[in-house]
C-alpha positions in Angstrom: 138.8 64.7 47.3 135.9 65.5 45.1 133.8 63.8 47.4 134.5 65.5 50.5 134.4 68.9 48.4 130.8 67.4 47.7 129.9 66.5 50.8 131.3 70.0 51.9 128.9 71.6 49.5 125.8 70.0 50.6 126.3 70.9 54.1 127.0 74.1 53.7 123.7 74.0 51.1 121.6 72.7 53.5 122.9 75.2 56.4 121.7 78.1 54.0 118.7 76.6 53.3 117.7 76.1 56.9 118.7 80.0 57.9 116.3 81.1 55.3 112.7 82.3 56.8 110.7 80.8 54.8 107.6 83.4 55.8 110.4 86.1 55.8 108.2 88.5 54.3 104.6 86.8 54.4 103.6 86.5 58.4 100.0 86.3 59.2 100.1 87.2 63.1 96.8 86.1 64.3 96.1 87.9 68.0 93.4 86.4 69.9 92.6 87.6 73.6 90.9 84.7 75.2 89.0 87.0 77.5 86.7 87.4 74.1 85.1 84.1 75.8 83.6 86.5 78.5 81.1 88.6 75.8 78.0 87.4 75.6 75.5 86.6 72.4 76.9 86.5 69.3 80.3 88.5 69.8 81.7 85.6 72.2 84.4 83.7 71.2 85.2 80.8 71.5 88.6 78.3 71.0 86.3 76.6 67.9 85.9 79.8 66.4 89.8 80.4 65.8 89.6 77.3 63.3 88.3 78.9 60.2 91.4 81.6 60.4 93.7 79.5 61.3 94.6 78.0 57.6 95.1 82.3 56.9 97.3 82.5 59.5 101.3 81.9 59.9 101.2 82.3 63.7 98.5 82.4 66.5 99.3 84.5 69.7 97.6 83.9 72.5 97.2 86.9 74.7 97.7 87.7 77.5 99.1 86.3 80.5 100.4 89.0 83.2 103.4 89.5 86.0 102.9 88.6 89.3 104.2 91.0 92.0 106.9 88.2 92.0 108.0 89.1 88.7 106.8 85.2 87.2 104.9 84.7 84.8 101.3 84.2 85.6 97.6 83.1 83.6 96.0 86.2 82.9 92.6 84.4 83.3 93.6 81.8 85.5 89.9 79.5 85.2 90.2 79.9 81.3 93.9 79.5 80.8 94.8 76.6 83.1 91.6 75.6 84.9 90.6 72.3 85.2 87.2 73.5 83.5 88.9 75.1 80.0 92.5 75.0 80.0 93.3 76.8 76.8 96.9 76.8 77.1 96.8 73.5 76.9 93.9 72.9 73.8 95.1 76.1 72.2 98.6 74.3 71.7 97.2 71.4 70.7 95.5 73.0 68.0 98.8 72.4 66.0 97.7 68.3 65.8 95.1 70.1 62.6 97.6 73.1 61.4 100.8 71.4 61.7 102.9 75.0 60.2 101.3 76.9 62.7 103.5 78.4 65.2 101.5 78.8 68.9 103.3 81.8 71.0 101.6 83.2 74.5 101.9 87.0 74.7 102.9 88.7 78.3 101.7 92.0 78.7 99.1 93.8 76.0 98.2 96.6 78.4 96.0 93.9 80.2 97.2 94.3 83.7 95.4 96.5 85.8 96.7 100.3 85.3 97.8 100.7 88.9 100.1 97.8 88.3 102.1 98.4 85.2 104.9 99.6 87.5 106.0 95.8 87.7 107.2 96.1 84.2 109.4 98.6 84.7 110.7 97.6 88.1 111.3 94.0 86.7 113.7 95.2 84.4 116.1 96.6 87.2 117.8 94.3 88.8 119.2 90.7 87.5 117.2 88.7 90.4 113.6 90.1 88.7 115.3 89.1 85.3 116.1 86.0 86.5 112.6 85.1 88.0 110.6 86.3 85.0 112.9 84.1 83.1 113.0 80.7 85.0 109.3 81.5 85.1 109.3 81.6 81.5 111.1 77.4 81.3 108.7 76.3 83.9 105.4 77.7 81.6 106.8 76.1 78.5 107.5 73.3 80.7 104.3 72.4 80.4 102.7 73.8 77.5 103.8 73.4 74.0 103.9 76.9 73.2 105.9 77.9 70.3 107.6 80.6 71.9 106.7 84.0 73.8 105.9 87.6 73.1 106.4 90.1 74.9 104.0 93.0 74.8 105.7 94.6 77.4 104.0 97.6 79.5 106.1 100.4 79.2 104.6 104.0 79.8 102.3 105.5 77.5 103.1 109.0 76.1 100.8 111.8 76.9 98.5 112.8 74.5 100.4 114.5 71.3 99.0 118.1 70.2 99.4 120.1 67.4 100.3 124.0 68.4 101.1 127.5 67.4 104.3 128.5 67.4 103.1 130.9 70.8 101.9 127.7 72.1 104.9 124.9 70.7 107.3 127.7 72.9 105.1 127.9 75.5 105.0 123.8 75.6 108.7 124.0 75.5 109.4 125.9 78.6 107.0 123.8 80.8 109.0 120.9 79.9 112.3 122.5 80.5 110.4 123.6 83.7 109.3 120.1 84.1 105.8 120.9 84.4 103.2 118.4 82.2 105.0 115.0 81.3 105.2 111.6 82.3 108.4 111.6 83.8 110.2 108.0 83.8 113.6 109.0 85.9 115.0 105.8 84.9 114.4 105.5 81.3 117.3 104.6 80.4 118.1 102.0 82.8 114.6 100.3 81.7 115.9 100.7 78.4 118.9 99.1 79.0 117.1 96.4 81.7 115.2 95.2 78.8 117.4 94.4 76.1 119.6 92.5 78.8 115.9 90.7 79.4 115.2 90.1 75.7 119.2 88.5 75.4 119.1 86.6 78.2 115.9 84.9 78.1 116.6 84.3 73.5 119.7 82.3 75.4 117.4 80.2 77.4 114.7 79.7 74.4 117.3 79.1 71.6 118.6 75.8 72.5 114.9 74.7 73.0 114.4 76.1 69.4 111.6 78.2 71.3 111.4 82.2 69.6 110.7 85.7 70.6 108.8 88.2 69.6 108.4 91.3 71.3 105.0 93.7 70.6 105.3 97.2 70.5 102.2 98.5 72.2 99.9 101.5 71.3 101.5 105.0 72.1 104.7 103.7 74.0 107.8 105.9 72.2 110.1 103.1 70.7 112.4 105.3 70.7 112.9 105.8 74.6 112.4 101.9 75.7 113.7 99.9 72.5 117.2 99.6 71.7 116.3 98.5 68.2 120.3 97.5 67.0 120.7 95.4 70.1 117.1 93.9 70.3 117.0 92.7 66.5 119.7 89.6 67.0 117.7 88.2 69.9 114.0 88.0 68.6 111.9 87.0 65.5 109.9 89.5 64.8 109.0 93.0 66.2 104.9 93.6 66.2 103.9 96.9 65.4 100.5 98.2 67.0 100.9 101.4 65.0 96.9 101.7 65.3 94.6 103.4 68.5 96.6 106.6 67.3 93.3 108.4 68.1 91.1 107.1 70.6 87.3 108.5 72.4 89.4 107.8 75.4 92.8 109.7 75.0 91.3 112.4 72.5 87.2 112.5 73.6 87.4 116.1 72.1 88.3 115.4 68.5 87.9 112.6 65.7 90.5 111.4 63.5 91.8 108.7 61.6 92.9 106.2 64.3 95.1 104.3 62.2 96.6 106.2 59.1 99.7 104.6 56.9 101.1 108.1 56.5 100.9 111.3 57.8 99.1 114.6 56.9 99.3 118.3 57.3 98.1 119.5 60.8 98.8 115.8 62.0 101.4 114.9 65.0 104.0 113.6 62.3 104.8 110.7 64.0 101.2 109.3 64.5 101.3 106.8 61.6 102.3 103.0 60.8 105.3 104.8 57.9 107.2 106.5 61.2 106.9 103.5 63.2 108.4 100.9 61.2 110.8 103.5 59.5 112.5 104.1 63.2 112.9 100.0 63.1 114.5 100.0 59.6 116.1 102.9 60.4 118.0 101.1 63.5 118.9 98.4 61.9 116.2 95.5 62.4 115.8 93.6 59.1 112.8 94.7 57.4 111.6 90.8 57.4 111.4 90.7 61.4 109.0 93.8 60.8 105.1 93.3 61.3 102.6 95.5 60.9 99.2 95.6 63.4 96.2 95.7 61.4 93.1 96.5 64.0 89.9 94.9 63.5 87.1 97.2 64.5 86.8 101.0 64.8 86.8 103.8 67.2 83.7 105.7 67.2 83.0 109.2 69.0 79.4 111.5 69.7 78.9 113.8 67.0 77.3 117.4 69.1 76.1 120.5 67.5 79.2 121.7 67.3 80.4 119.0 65.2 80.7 120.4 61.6 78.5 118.5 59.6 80.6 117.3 56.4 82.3 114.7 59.3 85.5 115.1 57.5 88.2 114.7 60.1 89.1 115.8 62.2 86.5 116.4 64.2 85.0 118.3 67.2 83.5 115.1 69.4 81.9 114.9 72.8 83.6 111.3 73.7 82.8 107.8 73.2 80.1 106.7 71.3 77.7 104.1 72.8 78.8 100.7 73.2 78.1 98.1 70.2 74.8 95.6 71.0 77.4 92.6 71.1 80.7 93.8 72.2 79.5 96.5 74.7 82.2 98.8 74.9 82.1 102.2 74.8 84.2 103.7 72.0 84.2 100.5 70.2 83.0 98.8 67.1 83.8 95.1 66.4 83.8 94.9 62.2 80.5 93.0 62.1 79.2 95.9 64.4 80.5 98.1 62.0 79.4 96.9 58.5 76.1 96.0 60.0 76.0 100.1 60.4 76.4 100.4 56.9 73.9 98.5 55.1 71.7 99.9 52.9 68.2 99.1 55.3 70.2 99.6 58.7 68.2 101.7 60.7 70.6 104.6 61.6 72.6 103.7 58.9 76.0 105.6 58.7 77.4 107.5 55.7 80.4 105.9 54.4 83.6 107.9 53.2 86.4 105.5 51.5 90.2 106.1 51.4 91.0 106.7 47.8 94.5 108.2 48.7 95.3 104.4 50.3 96.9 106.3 52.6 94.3 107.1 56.1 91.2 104.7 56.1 87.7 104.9 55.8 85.5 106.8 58.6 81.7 106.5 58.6 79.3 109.3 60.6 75.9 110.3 61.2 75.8 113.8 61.8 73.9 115.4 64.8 70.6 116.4 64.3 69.7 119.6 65.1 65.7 118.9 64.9 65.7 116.1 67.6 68.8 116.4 69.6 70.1 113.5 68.6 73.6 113.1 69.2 75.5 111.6 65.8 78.4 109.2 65.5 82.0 109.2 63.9 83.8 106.1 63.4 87.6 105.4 61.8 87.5 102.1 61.2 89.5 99.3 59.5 87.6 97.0 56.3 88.9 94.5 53.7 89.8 97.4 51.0 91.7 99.5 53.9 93.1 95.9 55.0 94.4 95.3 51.9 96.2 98.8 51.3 98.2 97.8 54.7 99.7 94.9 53.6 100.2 96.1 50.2 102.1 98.8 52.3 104.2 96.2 54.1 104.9 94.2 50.5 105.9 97.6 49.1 108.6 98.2 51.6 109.5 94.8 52.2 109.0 94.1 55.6 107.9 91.2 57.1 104.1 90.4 57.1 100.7 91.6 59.0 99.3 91.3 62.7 95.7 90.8 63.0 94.8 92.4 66.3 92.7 90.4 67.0 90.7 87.4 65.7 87.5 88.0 68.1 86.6 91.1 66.4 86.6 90.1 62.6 83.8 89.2 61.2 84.4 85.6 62.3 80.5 84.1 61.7 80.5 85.4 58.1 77.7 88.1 58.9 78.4 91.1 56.7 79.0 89.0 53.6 78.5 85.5 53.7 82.8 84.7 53.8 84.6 84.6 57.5 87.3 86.7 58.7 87.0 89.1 55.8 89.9 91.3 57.0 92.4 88.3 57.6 91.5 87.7 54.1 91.8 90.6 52.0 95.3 91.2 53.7 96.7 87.9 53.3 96.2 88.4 50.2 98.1 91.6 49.1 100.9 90.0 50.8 
């Protein structure tokens, strides 16, 4: 008898041991969009260059495949991903041969479909037979790639562009809506709502006896709220990523500079603007504070600084747009880090002023004001560093959730330019963990 109440205890010891998340509250999320490969010069990235992170990281995701207007699964970069000349999905698995803990997931979605097509994420989620499709799509892919498991960074509708108003204009605002007048309007919200979770339960059903997980990524300005039933999603996937950055960007706000990725809130903010509201609606609805990541961006948004920018640059800011496109990354509007710090160096010509985050609460910004004696436009950048990093995860530590997202790897400092050590921004957060 005492051996069977033995034996009894050590299975039932070794059942709790193996529900226990080991990383419960320590995830590294590495993102890495393959397209990086495209850049040329010294911003392009190669499958080589993830190695030096990946000892940091807990999990790699490799973004982003897309929807086909079959509703399957589909290589978002069909040469690179699966062509006979790369095929990434198949060395980016095998990747786990050197970093045997490392957990490989492909990401569906990231807002990397074209624009005019994001309706297929909504329309898949209607019926069973697009459910279905996406889903046997899903076995086939893993079929033949080790992947880990999937994330979906699924492409639900953006919000319109959140303003701060008088109380003349907040009633004003309020009557156009009632009216109808100024809003995306999704007429089937809640069936999209309720399409997904049915998505996210039925494909966990196909992936759990393959010991494959889920992860689904919140994306940039989509109200969680509205699309994610947060009660009924938490049983089904592993972790939830929050991109609570981009909150401000040249793009969506080319009129006015601010903090594009604060922790908290501040007066004469939109209160909901901030990585505290985003993971409080999660907690808040029930999804274990260890299946919550936060995104921690990589580079900074930077805007043109006009004469009638004030010239202290504290935000926010009156802003003509975008600023100009970094030498390596060549984007409008965007900074990589290494782009970044090489802007604040002490013998960089055009050097930026620096402004730090004391508070640990908004993140650093950097500007060169407008000068009125040449016309030359200035610059204003928010931007994310190792010290601003570093507050984040503390953040997540502090509330116990459930680790970091690194969004993404390509635009880290991943040569070791600004100070000798690679992925300085991996590092510094991993590390407050």
């Amino acid at each position: 008898m005492k051996t069977l109440l033995s034996a009894v205890l050590v299975i039932l010891c070794i059942q709790a041991a193996l529900g226990v998340d080991p990383l419960e509250h320590s995830k590294v999320v590495c993102y890495w969009n393959s397209t990086a490969y495209e850049r040329q010069g010294p911003a392009k990235f190669q499958l080589e260059d993830t190695r030096p992170a990946l000892s940091l990281c807990t999990h790699l995701i490799y973004g982003y495949a897309h929807i086909n207007s079959n509703f399957e699964i589909t290589p978002g970069s069909p040469s690179l991903d699966t062509g006979s000349g790369y095929s990434y999905y198949r060395l980016a698995t095998q990747l786990k041969r050197s970093f045997p803990d490392l957990k490989i997931y492909l990401s569906v979605g990231g807002n990397s479909d074209p624009y005019d097509e994001e309706h297929k994420y909504l329309v898949l989620t209607e019926t069973s037979e697009g459910r279905t499709k996406f889903i046997n799509s899903v076995n086939r892919l893993l079929n033949d790639y080790d992947f880990d498991g999937i994330d979906l960074a699924w492409q639900f509708p953006p919000v319109k562009v959140k303003k701060q108003r008088s109380t003349l204009g907040s009633f004003w605002h309020g009557l156009k809506k009632r009216l109808g007048y100024g809003k995306f309007q999704d007429d089937k919200e809640q069936e999209h709502r309720d399409g997904f979770t049915i998505l996210v339960r039925d494909l966990k059903a196909q992936l759990r006896p393959r010991f494959k997980s889920l992860t689904v990524t919140v994306l940039p300005h989509v109200n969680a709220s509205v699309y994610y039933d947060a009660r009924l999603l938490a049983p089904n996937i592993e972790a939830v990523h929050l991109f609570a950055f981009d909150q401000k960007t040249p793009d969506r706000n080319p009129k006015e500079a601010d903090y594009p990725a604060p922790i908290y809130g501040s007066y004469g903010r939109v209160a909901d603007d901030n990585v505290n509201a985003a993971s409080r609606y999660w907690l808040e609805n029930g999804t274990p504070g260890g299946k919550i990541v936060v995104g921690i961006p990589t580079y900074a948004r930077t805007w043109k600084l006009t004469a009638d920018s004030q010239i202290s640059g504290v935000p926010p800011i009156v802003t003509d747009g975008p600023g100009g496109p970094g030498p390596n990354t060549n984007e409008e509007g965007l900074l990589s880090y290494t782009e970044m710090c090489s802007k604040l160096t002490e013998h960089a010509a055009g050097r930026l002023r620096r402004v730090g985050d004391p508070s640990k609460k908004y993140g650093s910004y950097a500007y060169q004001s407008y000068n009125a004696d040449t016309g030359e436009q200035g610059i204003w950048a928010g931007y994310e560093d190792p010290d601003t990093a570093g507050n984040k995860a503390a953040f997540v530590k502090s509330k116990g959730l459930g680790g970091i997202a690194i969004v993404d790897l390509s635009l880290d400092d991943f040569r070791g330019v600004c100070t000798g050590d690679k992925y300085p921004i991996i590092r510094a957060a991993k590390y407050k963990l």
